[in-house]
C-alpha positions in Angstrom: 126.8 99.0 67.6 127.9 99.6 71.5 126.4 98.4 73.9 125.7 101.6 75.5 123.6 102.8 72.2 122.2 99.1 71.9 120.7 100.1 75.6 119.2 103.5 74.5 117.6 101.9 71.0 116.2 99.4 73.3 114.9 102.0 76.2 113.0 103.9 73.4 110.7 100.7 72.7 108.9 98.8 75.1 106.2 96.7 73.8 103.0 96.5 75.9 102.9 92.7 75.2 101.9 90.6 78.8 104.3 88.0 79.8 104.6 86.2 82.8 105.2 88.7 86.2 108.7 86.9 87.2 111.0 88.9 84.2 114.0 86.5 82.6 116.8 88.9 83.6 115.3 90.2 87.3 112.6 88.7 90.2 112.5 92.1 91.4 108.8 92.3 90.5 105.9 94.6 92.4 102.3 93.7 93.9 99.5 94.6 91.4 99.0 98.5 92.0 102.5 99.5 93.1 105.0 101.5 91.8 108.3 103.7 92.5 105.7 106.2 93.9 103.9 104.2 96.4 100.7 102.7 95.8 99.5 103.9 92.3 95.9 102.5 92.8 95.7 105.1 96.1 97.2 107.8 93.7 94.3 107.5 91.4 91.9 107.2 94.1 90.7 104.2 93.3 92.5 102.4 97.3 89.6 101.6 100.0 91.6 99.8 102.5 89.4 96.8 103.6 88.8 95.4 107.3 92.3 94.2 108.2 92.3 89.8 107.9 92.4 87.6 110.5 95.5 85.6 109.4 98.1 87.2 111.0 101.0 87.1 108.2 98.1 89.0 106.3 97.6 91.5 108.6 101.1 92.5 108.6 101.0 93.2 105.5 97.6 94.9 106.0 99.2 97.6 108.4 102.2 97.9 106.9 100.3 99.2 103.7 98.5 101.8 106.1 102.4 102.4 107.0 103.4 103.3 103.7 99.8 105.4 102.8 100.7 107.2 106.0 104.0 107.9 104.3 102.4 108.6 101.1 100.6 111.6 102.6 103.2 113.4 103.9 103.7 116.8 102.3 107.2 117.6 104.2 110.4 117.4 102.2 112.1 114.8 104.0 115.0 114.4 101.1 117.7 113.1 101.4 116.3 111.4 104.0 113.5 108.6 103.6 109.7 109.3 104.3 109.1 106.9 106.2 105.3 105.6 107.4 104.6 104.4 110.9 100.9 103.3 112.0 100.4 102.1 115.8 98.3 99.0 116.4 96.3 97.3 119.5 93.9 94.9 119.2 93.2 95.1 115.5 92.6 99.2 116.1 94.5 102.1 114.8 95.4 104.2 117.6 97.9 106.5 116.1 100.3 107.3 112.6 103.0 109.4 111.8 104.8 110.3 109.1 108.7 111.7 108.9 108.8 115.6 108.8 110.8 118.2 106.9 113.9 117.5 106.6 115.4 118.1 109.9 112.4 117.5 111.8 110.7 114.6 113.6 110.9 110.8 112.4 107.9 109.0 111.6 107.9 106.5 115.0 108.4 109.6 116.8 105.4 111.4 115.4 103.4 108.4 115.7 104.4 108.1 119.6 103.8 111.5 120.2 100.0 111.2 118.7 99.3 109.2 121.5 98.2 111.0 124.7 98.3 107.7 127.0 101.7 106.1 126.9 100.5 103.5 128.8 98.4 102.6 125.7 101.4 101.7 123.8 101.9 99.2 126.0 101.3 95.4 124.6 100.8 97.4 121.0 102.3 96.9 117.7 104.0 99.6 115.9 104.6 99.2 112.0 107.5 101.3 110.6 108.3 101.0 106.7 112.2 101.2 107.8 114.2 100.0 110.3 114.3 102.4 113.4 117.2 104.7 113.5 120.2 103.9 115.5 122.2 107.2 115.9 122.1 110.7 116.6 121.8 113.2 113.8 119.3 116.2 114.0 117.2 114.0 115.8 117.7 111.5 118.6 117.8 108.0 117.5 114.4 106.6 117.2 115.2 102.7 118.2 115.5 104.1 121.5 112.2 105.7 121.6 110.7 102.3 120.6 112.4 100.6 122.8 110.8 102.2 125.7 107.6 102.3 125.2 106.7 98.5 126.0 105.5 97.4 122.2 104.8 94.1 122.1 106.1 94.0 118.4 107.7 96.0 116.2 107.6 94.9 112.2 109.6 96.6 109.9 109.8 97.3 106.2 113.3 96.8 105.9 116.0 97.2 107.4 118.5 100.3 106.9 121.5 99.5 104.7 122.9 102.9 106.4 125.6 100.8 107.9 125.1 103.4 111.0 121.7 101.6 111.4 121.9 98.3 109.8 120.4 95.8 112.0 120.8 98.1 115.4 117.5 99.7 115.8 116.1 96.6 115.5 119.0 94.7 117.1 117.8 97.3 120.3 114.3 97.2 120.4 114.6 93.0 120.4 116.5 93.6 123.5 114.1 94.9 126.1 112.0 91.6 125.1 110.0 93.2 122.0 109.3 90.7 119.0 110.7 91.6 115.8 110.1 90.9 112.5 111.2 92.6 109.0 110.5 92.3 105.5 106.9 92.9 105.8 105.7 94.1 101.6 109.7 94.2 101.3 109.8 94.8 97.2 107.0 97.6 97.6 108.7 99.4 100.2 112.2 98.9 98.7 110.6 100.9 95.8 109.0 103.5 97.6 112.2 104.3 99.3 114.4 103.8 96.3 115.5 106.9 96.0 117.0 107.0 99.4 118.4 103.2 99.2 120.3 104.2 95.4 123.6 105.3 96.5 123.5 102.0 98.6 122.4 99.8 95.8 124.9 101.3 93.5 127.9 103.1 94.8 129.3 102.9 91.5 126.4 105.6 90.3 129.8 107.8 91.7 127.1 110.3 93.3 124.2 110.8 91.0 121.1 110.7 91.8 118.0 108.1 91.2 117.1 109.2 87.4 114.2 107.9 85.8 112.1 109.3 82.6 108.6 109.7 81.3 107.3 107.3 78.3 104.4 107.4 76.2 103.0 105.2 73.3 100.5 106.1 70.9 97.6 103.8 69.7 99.3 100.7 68.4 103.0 102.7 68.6 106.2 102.2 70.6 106.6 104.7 73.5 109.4 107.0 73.5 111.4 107.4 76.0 111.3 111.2 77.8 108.2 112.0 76.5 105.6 113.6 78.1 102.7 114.4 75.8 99.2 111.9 76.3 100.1 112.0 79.8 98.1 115.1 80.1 95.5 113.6 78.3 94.3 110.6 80.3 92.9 111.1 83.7 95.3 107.9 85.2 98.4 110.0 83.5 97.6 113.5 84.5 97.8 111.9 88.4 100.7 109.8 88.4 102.5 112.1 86.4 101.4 115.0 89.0 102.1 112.6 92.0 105.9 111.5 90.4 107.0 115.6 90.2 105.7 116.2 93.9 107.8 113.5 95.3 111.2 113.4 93.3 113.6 116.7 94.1 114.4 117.8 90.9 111.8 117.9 87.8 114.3 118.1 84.6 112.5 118.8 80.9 113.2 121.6 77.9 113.6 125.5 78.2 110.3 125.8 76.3 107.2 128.0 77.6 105.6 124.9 77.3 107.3 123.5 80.6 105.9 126.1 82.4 102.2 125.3 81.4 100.5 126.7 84.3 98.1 123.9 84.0 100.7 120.7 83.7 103.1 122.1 86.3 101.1 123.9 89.0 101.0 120.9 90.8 103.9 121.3 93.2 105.7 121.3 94.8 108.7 120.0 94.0 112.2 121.2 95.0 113.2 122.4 91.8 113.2 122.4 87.5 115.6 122.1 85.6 115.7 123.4 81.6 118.6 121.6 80.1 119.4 122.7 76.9 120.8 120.1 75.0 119.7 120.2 71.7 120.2 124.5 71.3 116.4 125.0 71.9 117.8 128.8 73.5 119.2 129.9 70.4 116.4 128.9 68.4 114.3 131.8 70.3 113.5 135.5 70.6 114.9 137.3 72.9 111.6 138.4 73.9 110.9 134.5 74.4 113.1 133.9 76.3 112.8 137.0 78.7 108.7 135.3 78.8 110.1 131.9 79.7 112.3 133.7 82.7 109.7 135.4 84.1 107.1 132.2 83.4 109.5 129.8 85.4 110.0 132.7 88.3 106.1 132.2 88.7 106.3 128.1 89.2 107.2 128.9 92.8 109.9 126.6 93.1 113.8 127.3 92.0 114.2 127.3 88.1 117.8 126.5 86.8 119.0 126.4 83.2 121.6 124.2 82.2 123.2 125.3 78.8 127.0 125.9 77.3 127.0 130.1 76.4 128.1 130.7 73.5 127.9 133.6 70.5 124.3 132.0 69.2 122.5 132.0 72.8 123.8 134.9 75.0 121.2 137.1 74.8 119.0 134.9 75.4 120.7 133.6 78.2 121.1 137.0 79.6 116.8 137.6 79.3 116.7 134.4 81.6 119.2 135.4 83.7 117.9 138.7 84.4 114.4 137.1 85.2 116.1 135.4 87.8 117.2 132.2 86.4 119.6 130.3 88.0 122.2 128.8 85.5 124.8 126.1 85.3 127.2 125.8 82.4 128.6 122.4 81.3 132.0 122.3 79.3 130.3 122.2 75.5 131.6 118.7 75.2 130.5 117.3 78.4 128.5 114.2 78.1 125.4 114.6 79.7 125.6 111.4 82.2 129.0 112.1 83.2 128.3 115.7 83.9 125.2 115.0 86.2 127.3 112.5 88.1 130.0 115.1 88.9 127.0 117.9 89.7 125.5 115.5 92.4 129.1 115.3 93.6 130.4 118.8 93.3 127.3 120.0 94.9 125.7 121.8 91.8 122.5 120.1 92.3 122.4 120.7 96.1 122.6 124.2 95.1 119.4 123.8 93.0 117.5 121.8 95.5 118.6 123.1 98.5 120.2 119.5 99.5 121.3 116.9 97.6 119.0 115.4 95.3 118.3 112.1 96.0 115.5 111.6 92.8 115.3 112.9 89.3 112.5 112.8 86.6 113.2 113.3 83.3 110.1 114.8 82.3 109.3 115.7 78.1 113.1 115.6 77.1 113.4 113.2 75.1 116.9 114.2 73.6 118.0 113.8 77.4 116.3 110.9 78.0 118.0 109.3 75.4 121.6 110.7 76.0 121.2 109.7 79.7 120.0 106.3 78.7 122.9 106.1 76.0 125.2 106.6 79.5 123.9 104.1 81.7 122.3 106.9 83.9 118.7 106.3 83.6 117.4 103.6 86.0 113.5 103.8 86.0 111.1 104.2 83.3 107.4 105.1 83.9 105.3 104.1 80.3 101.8 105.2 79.5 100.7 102.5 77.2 97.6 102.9 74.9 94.1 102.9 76.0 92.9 99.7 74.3 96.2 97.9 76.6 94.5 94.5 78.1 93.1 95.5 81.6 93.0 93.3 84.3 91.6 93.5 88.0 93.8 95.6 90.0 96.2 95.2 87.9 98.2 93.1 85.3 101.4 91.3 84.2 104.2 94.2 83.5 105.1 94.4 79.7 108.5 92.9 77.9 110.5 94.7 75.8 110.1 94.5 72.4 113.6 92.3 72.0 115.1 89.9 74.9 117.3 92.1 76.8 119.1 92.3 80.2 118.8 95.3 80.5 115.2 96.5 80.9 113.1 94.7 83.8 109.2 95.1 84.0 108.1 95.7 87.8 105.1 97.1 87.8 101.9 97.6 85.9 98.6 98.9 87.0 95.2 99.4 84.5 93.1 102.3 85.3 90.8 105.1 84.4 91.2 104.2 80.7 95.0 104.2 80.8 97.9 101.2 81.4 100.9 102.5 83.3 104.5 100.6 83.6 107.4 101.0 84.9 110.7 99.6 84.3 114.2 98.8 86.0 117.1 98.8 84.2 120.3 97.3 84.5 122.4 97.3 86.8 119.5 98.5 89.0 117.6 95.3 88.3 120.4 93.0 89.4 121.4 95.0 92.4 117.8 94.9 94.1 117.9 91.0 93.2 120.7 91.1 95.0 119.9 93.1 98.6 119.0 91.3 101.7 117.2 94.4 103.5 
């Protein structure tokens, strides 16, 4: 057996047994109730920030949470740059957040400055970024500047910015007008939440792909499989994370089925885009009037809809009804292997053209076939589980699962117990080993 199908047989089962939090092959672990999309406890309501604790090391960690909820809530697209959170502190109080914009737009310490009336306020005040100020010019003035000016008496950090146009400058600036500087404030939950801008930087070898990671569900005393998306639906905990993970990665990639365009399950936008790659010859297998239903269906989703399929004799009319609906469409050689061909659209630009930029996150979303083709590839890096109801809960959290045979490959981070549910999330390798390995 390869190794690379030895790594797919083992991506499609992950046992939900509890081991210790520190994994054999990674220490790349998360805080009880994080995940690669923030704070999952705040994403299924269940987060009521608590008066902010006197020790000061705690309270860094206090406001940087605020930081990244701040970030959280942001609805503008700021791919492929970072949404980053910023919160304003004096005296213990709040005065101001901010958020990064649209991509294009305003930074988050900028918004957070701007929300404040009295500069003179700023004065003697902390302000708590999730990443390390800008350093350059780009659509918007560097923000390291900004900071630098306004007389903070501290500025605390996430992490720093591997962008080697940043790395260590913004801070290196605002430290020299006399502000105290400190970094790696809730480093491992930040590092995930901006994971999908750090990628390329983790792992140049990706050669230009995107952050991919897939859907998993387990039945009552079952294995999950990896892609799938069904009993997400089902659970209150699953219907929001699952909802949350589409609205914050760029491109949403499942089946050309008129069950991907459920208006319930997919109204929850918006994303930047779908994708219905059809790998397994799910276009041939329908009607023609089918398929002209599934066009006009994924014109109503409001976002851009592209189908990813090889033409040939069995699906062109179908192809043609899509088309006509106003599907976009990409065409891979027929013999293109599915993670090699995604690498060379997020290089060639395909994707951008989907998206609108380049993507910097995709979720593999009830496509199992993919899932398991991309796995068999090395090109999946995250998996999100949905493990039984009957899992072992534990307060706020628990220990993150092992997989069902020692491996290298697949690290638990993350897992959180709620509303009847138990989700987890995995790294694989070489993700794993290359977040061991930063010093952001």
């Amino acid at each position: 057996m390869t190794s690379e199908s030895s790594t797919a047989e083992r991506l499609a089962r992950l046992s939900t047994d509890p081991v210790p939090r520190r994994a054999p092959s990674s220490s790349f672990v998360l805080a009880p109730g994080y995940g690669l999309g923030g704070i999952v406890d705040a994403i299924l309501g269940a987060v009521d920030p608590s008066p902010p604790p006197d020790r000061e090391d705690a309270g860094d960690a206090y406001w940087m949470r605020r930081a990244l909820l701040a970030a959280m809530a942001a609805e503008g697209r700021a791919s492929p740059n970072p949404t980053v959170g910023a919160v304003i502190v004096k005296d213990g109080v709040l005065i101001a957040t901010g958020a990064t914009e649209a991509y294009g737009q305003r930074h988050a310490e900028r918004c957070a400055i701007d929300n404040v009336a009295d500069r003179a306020l700023l004065r003697g005040a902390t302000i708590y970024t999730t990443l390390e100020p800008c350093a350059h010019w780009g659509k918007q003035p560097p923000c390291a500047d900004l900071v630098a000016s306004c007389g903070f008496a501290r500025c605390v950090a996430g992490l720093r910015d591997p962008n080697p146009r940043v790395h260590g400058i913004g801070l290196d600036r605002v430290r020299a007008v006399g502000t105290e500087v400190r970094s790696g404030v809730l480093r491992n939950e930040i590092l995930a939440w901006h994971l999908p801008y750090l990628f390329p930087y983790l792992l140049p070898p990706a050669g230009g792909r995107p952050l991919v990671s897939a859907l998993a569900v387990a039945g009552d005393g079952a294995e999950p499989l990896l892609g799938r998306a069904d009993g997400w639906e089902a659970r209150d905990a699953g219907r929001r994370y699952r909802s949350w993970l589409r609205r914050k990665c760029d491109l949403v990639v499942t089946e050309p089925s008129l069950a991907s365009v459920d208006p319930v399950a997919f109204a929850r936008g918006p994303w930047r885009g779908v994708v219905w790659w059809d790998l397994g010859d799910r276009l041939a297998g329908m009607g023609v009037a089918e398929a002209r239903e599934l066009g006009v269906r994924g014109r109503e989703l409001g976002a851009p809809v592209t189908l990813v399929c090889t033409p040939d004799r069995e699906n062109s009319a179908q192809l043609d009804a899509c088309l006509r609906a106003g599907i976009g469409h990409l065409a891979p050689p027929a013999d293109a292997d599915p993670a090699s061909w995604l690498a060379a659209a997020g290089r060639n630009g395909a994707l951008a053209a989907v998206t609108g930029a380049p993507p910097a996150w995709v979720l593999v979303d009830g496509h199992p076939r993919l899932a398991a083709a991309l796995a068999a590839g090395l090109a999946v890096d995250a998996v999100h589980a949905l493990h039984p109801a009957d899992a072992p809960p534990t307060s706020g959290g628990a220990a993150p699962a092992r997989p069902a045979q020692p491996s290298t490959d697949l690290s638990p981070v993350a897992r959180v117990a709620a509303s009847g549910a138990l989700i987890s999330e995995y790294y694989l390798e070489p993700l794993s080993s290359a977040l061991d390995g930063t010093a952001w």
